[in-house]
N, C-alpha and C positions, 0 to 999 in steps of 0.2 A: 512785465508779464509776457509781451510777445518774444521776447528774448529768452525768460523761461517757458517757453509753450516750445520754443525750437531745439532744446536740450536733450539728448538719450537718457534715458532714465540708468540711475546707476547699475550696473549688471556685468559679471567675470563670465564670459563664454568659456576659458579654460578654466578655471577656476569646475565649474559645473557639468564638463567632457571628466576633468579626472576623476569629481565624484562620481558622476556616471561609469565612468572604464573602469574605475576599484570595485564596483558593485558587482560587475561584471567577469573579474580575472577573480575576486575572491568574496566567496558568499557569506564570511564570518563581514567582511565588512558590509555588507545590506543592512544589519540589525545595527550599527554603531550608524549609519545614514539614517534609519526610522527613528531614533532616537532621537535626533536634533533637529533633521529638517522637513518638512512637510512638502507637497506635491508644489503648493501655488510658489513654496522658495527661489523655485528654479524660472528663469525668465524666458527661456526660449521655451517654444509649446512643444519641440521635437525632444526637450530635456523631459518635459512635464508630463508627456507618452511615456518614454523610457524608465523612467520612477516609477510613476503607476504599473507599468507591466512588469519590472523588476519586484515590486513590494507584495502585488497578488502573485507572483509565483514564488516570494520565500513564506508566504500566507500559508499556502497551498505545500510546501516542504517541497518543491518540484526541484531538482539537479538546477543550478545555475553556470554559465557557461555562453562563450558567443554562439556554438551551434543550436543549445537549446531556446535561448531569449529569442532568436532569430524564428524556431520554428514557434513558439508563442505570440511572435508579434505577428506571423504569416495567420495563426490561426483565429484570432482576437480582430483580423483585419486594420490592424495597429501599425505596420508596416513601415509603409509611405509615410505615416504621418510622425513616426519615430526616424525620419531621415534614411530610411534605407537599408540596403545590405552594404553598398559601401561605406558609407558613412559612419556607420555602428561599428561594422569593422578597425577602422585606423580608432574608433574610440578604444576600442577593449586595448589597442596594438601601442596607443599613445601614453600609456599608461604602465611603466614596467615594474613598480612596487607600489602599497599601499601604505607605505611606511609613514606618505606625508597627509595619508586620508584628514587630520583632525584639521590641519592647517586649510588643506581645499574646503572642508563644511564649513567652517570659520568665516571664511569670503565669501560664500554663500549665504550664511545667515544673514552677515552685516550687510551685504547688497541689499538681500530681501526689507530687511529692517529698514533700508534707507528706503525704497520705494512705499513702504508702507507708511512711512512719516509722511513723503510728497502726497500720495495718495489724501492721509488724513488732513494733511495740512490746507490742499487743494480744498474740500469737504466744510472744510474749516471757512476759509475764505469765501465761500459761496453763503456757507449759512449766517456768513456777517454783515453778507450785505442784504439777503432776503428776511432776518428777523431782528431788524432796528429796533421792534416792540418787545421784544422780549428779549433782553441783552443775556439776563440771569441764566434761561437755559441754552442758549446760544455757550455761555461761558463753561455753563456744564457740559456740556456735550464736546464742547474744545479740552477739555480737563481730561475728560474720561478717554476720548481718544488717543490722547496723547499717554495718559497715565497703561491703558491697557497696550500698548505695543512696549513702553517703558518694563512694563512684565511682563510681558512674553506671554498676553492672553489671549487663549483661543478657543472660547468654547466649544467650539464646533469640532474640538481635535477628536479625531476615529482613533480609538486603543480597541486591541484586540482582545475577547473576552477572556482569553485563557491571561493573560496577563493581568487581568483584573481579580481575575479568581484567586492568581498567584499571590497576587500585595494580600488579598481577603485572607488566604489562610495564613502566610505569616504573620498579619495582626491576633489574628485569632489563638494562633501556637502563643506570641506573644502572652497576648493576655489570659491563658490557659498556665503560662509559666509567671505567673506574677497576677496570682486572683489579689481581687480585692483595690488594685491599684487604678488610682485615678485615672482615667483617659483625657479629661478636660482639664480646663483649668478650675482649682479647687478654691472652696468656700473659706475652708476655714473651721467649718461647721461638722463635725464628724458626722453626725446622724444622716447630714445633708448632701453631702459627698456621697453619702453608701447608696442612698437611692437614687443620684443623679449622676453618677461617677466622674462628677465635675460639669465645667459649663463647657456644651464642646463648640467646635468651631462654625459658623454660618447660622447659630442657633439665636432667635430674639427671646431673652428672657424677660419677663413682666416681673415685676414688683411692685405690687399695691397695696392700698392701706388707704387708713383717715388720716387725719394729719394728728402728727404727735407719736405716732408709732414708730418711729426709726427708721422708717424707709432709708436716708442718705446714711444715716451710721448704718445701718446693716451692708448698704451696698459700699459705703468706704472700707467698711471691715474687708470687706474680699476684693476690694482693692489693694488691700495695705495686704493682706494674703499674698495674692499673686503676685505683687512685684517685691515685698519684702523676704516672704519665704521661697518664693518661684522663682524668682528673676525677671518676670512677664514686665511686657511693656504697655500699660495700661495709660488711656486718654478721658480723661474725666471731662464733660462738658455740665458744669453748674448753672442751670438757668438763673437759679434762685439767689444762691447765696454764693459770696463772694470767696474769691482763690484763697483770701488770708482766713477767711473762717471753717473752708476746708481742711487747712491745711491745722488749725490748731484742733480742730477732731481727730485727724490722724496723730497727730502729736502727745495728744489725751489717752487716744486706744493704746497708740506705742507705749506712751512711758507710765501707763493706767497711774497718771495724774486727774484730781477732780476740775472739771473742766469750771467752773465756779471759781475755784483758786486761781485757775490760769490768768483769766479773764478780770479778774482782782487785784492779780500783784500778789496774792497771799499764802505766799508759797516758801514753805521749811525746808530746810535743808537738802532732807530725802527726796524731798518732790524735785529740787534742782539738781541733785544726781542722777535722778530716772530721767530727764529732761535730757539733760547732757548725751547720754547712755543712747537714748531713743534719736536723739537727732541726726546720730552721725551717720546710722540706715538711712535714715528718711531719705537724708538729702542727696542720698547715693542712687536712691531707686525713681527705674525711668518710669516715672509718674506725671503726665503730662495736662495739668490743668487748662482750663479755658472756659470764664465764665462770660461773656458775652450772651447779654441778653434777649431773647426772641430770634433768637437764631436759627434760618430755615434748615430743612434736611440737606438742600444745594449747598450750601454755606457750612455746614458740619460736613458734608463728606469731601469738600475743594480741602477743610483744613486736615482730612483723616487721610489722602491721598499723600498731603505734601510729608505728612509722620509716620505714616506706614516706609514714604521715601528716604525720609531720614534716617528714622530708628526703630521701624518694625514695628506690628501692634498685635496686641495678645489679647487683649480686651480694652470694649469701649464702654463708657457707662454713660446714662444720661438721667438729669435730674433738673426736670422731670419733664415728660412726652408733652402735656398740656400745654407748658409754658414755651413748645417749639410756635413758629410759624409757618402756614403751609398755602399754598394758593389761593387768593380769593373763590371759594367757592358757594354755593348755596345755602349749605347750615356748616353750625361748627361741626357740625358729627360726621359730616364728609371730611372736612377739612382735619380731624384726627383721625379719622380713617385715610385718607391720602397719607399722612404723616408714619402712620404705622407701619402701613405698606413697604414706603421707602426706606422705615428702620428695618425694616427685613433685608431689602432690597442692598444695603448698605453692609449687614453681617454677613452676606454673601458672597457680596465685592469686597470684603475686605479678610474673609476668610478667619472672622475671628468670632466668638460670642459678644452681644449687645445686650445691654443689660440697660432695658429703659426702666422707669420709675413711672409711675401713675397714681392721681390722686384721686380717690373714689368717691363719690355719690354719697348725702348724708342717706342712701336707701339702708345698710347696716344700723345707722341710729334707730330707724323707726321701729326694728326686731326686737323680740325680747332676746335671741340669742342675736350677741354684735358681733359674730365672728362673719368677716365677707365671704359671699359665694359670685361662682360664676357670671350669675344673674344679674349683679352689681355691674358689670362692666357692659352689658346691654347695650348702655345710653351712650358710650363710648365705642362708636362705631363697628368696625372690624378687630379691634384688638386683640378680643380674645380670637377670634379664625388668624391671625396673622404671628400669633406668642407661639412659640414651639414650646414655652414653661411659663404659664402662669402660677405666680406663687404669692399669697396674701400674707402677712402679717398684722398680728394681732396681739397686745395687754391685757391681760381681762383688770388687770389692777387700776387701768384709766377710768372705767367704767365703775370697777367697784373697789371701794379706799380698803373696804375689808377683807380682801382674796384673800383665799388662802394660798392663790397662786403670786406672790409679790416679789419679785424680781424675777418672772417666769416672762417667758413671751413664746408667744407660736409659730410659727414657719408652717403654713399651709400649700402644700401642693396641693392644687387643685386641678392643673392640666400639664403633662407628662407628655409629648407626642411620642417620647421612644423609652418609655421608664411609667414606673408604679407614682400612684400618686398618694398622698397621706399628709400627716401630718407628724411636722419636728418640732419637740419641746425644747427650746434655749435659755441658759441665761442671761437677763439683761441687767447692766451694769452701768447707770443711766450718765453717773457720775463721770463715768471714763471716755463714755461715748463708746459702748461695747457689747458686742453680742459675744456668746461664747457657749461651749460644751458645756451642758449641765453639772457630767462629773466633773469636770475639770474643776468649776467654781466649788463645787460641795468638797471638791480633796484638799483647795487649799486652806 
């Protein structure tokens, strides 16, 4: 330790003169510098001056030049502390093309990066020895550390609003030239899509219901959606039921075999052709299961860190919020409200939609109407203030043998934060393990 305590912290002084002198003999190279590297990159504080007062004058659209940075550092009383009039000078002087700019910001970054690991790793080491009691979030906080400098996270990063306005309206032009088209990732569900225009990124979706209504088929179907029709890299965490009995759901919806036959053996011909036909997606699409039982939120996002590292992640599902474990606390209803929180807190760090599942309260039995409302989730902490989409599902044919609605199911939106809420009529197809377009099923 005392031998790394006597160490220079990794750092290029020329490395960080030429990015400076480029900035300075050529003003198109300033904006190619704000793009990659931020103020604290630069390790000398007379570099980290010279940034700053370079970056507010291409801010400001003001002429760049050694005569003028010189009369802004006079005026800013930036001066001295940016090294001087000599100093700046043999900078802009030591510098006679910018040809090799990307290579100087290059060793700038990776220095920076290297200090920022010492930095975290140091962080790291102290918090290992002051919280022996609590190894778990000791582990978490070493995880995240490391995983956000591994992506180049910085929320604190300053963008300039006209730049932001700029991305705003080419999405907007975009989606102006291409109405109608998903922005998220899609259900599956056409009715479902039109009002939600997909599940988009950082969003926690709710999916509730009593038991026996499909919750896991509904959300494997937009499983098997995303990554079979999309390509998405979707992480399944099955509290309940096991990786082999997920996987012969998807195998059911794929090759709409009766999942009854599968599980039998009693399977004709055609069924082992569709089998054949459906397997060879399956086994193609990054579909990543993980059923590990009682599984905290710390312990799902250490393994969502390590697969987003691996292999990207497009959506997560969970099945289901209740059967998570979350801190000893006072009642269960904190303790799923902790849990909910951190499902938020997780589709945000991971920049993807979370689609948890929830089991509801016999409070819908006791109605003469059993379709669930808002109210229902009450007893379940924060959920509903933490879901950016609460959405119910409902049979009425579970309730009554004589519907007229019998292979119908509903899809309740019932909380929307940035979209209409209502309700979608689907077909359910129990046999397949399948939710699906009303017409779709009535044209075949």
């Amino acid at each position: 330790m005392e031998a790394a305590a006597m160490r220079s912290l990794p750092q290029s002084t020329e490395a960080e003169q030429s990015v400076i002198g480029s900035m300075i003999i050529d003003k198109s190279a300033i904006s190619k510098v704000l793009e990659k590297l931020k103020e604290e990159d630069f390790y000398r504080d007379r570099h980290k001056a010279l940034y700053k007062a370079l970056r507010e004058m291409f801010q400001k659209d003001m002429a760049v030049d050694l005569l003028t940075i010189l009369e802004y550092l006079k005026s800013t009383d930036m001066l001295e502390k940016s090294g001087g009039v000599t100093y700046i000078s043999e900078l802009s002087a030591s510098v006679p093309t910018t040809a090799n700019l990307s290579a100087y910001i290059k060793i700038v970054e990776e220095k920076s990066l290297l200090r920022r690991l010492i930095k975290s790793s140091t962080k790291i080491i102290e918090e290992s020895y002051n919280g022996q009691d609590d190894v778990d979030k000791v582990l978490d906080s070493a995880q995240k550390k490391i995983f956000d400098i591994a992506e180049k996270k910085n929320s604190g990063d300053y963008e300039v609003l006209s730049s932001v306005l700029e991305r705003g309206f080419l999405e907007i032009e975009r989606l102006f030239n291409n109405k109608g088209e998903i922005t998220g990732v899609g259900s599956g569900i056409k009715d479902l899509d039109e009002k939600t225009s997909g599940f988009q990124k950082g969003e926690m979706i709710l999916i509730a219901a009593r038991p026996s209504m499909g919750k896991t088929t509904f959300a494997l179907n937009i499983a098997e959606t995303a990554a079979l029709r999309h390509g998405k890299s979707v992480v399944i965490f099955s509290l309940e039921m096991p990786r082999e009995q997920l996987a012969y759901k998807l195998l059911c919806s794929e090759a709409r075999v009766d999942m009854l036959k599968l599980r039998t053996g009693n399977l004709e011909d055609d069924d082992w052709e569709r089998i054949a036909k459906a397997t060879g997606p399956l086994s193609k699409a990054k579909i990543y299961i993980d059923d590990t039982a009682g599984l905290s939120v710390m312990e799902m996002r250490s393994k969502c860190r390590k697969i987003k590292m691996e292999h990207g992640i497009d959506m997560i599902l969970i099945d289901y919020l209740q059967l998570m474990s979350g801190s000893n606390t006072e009642s269960r209803q904190q303790e799923v409200s902790e849990i909910s929180r951190s499902i938020k807190a997780l589709a945000k760090e991971m920049e993807c939609p979370v689609i948890a599942l929830s089991q509801l309260s016999r409070a819908p039995e006791q109605r003469a109407d059993h379709r669930p409302m808002l109210s229902d989730l009450r007893e379940s902490g924060s959920i509903e203030q933490d879901a950016d989409v609460v959405m119910f599902l409902y049979r009425d044919e579970y309730y009554n043998k004589e519907s007229e609605d019998r292979g119908t199911a509903e899809c309740i939106i019932a909380k929307q934060r940035n979209g209409p809420v209502g309700t979608i009529k689907m077909a359910w197809i129990g046999a397949h393990s399948k939710f699906a377009d009303l017409d779709v099923v009535h044209g075949e």
